[in-house]
N, C-alpha and C positions, 0 to 999 in steps of 0.2 A: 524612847525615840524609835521609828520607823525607820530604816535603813533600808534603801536601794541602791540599785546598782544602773550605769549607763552602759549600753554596748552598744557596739558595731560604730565604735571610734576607732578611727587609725589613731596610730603614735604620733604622729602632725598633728590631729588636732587638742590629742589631750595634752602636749605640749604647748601646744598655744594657750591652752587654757592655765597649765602652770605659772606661765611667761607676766602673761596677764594681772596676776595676783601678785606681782613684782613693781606693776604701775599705779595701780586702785590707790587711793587716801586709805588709810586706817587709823579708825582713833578709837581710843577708849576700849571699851567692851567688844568692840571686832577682832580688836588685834588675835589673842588667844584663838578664835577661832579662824580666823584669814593662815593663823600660823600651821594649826593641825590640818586643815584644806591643803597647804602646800605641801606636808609631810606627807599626807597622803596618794597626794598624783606624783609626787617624788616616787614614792616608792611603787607605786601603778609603773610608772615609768620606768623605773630599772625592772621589774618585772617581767616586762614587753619586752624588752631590749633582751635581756638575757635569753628569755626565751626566742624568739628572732635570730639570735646569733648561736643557739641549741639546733635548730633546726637550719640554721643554714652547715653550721659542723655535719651534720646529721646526711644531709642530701649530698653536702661534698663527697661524703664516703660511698656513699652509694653511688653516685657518680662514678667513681674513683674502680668501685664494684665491676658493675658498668662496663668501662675501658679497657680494663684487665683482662673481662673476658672474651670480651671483641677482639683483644689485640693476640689472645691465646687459641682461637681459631683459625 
């Protein structure tokens, strides 16, 4: 199997599209795969997040950097 990849989604949408896979019918021979689809943007999803909240830690310091030195002149 071919694997690709989508980009230049924000977290909004490819949570929407998680959300999504919460509504749909599943029978039979979907399920298994409706299942590994979820695990996957699941963990796309903490991914984001984490990294999002790395880089807002990230700028706060520097920030923080910043102020110190402004307030030491």
């Amino acid at each position: 199997m071919t694997l690709y990849t989508i980009e230049n989604l924000s977290v909004e949408e490819i949570k929407l599209m998680r959300q999504s896979l919460n509504i749909i019918q599943i029978t039979g021979a979907s399920a298994q795969f409706v299942a590994s689809l979820q695990i996957k943007l699941d963990e796309e999803i903490f991914q984001i997040e984490n990294h999002i909240q790395s880089e807002t830690v990230e700028m706060k310091k520097q920030f923080d950097k910043i102020e110190k030195s402004i307030k030491g002149k």
